[in-house]
C-alpha positions in Angstrom: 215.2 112.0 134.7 216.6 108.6 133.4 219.0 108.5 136.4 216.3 109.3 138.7 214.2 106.1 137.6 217.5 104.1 137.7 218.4 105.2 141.1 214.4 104.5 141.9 214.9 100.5 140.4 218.4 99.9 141.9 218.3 102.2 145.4 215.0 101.1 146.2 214.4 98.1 144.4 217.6 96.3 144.9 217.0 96.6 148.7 213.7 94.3 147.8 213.9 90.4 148.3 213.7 88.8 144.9 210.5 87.2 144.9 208.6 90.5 145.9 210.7 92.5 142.8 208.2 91.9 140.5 205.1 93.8 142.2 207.6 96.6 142.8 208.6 96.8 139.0 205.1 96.8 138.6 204.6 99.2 140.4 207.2 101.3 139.0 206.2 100.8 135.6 202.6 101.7 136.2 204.0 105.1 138.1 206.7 105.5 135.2 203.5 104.9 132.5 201.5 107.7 134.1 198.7 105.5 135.2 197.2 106.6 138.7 199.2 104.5 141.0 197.3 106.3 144.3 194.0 105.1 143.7 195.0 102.0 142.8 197.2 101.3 145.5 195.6 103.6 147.8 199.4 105.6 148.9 199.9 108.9 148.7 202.9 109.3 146.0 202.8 112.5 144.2 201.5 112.6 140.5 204.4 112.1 137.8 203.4 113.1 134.3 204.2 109.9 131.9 207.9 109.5 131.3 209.5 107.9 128.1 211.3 104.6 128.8 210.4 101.0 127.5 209.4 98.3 129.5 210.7 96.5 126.6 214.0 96.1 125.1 213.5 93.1 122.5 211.6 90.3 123.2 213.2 88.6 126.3 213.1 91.9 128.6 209.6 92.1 130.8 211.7 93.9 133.8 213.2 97.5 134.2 215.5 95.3 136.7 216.5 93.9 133.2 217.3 97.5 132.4 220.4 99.7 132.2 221.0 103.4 131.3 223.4 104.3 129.2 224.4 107.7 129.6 226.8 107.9 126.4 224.2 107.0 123.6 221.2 108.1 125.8 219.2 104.8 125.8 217.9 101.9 127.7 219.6 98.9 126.8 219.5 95.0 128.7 222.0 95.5 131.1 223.7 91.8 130.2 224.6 93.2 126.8 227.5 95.7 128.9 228.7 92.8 130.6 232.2 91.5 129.4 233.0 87.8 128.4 234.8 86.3 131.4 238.4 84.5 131.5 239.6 82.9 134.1 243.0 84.5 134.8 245.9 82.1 134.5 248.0 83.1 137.0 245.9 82.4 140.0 244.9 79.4 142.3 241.7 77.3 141.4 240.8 78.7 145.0 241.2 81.9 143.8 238.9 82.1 140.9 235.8 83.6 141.6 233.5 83.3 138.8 230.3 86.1 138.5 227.2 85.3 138.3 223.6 87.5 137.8 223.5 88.6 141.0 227.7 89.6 141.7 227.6 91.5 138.2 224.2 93.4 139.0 225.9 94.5 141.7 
């Protein structure tokens, strides 16, 4: 089920422009909690019984965009904490360093 719901925030979600993310994480964590999404939004969505995954992972996460699965240890965990320090490679051009940002390492 986990990968189901992270397919659902990245296959669908990602496809979203980034200001209208929020009311579709919303969305997703009000289908995710249970609560009846299809009289609220009036859309016919199949009931899903309520599934176990926080919409919080410490303090500073509010978003399951925020979120990543990890398969290994079975959990949720802020997807920033599996991102590697970066070093610029010494053997390249200044024109050839491309340094990631949010949106390159989400991807």
């Amino acid at each position: 089920m986990n990968a189901v719901i992270f397919s659902a925030i990245w296959g669908v979600g990602g496809q979203i422009e980034e200001t209208t993310r929020p009311k579709f994480d919303k969305f997703l964590q009000e289908l995710i909690s249970g609560e009846d999404v299809q009289e609220k939004y009036k859309i016919d969505v199949p009931k899903v019984p309520p599934m176990k995954i926080p919409n919080k992972v410490g303090n500073d996460v509010t978003s399951l965009f925020d979120l990543a699965f990890n398969k290994e240890s079975v959990a949720w965990m802020q997807w920033t904490k599996t991102v590697k320090e970066y070093v610029v490679p010494r053997d390249v051009t200044y024109s050839e360093v491309i340094v990631p940002n949010v949106d390159s390492i989400r991807v």
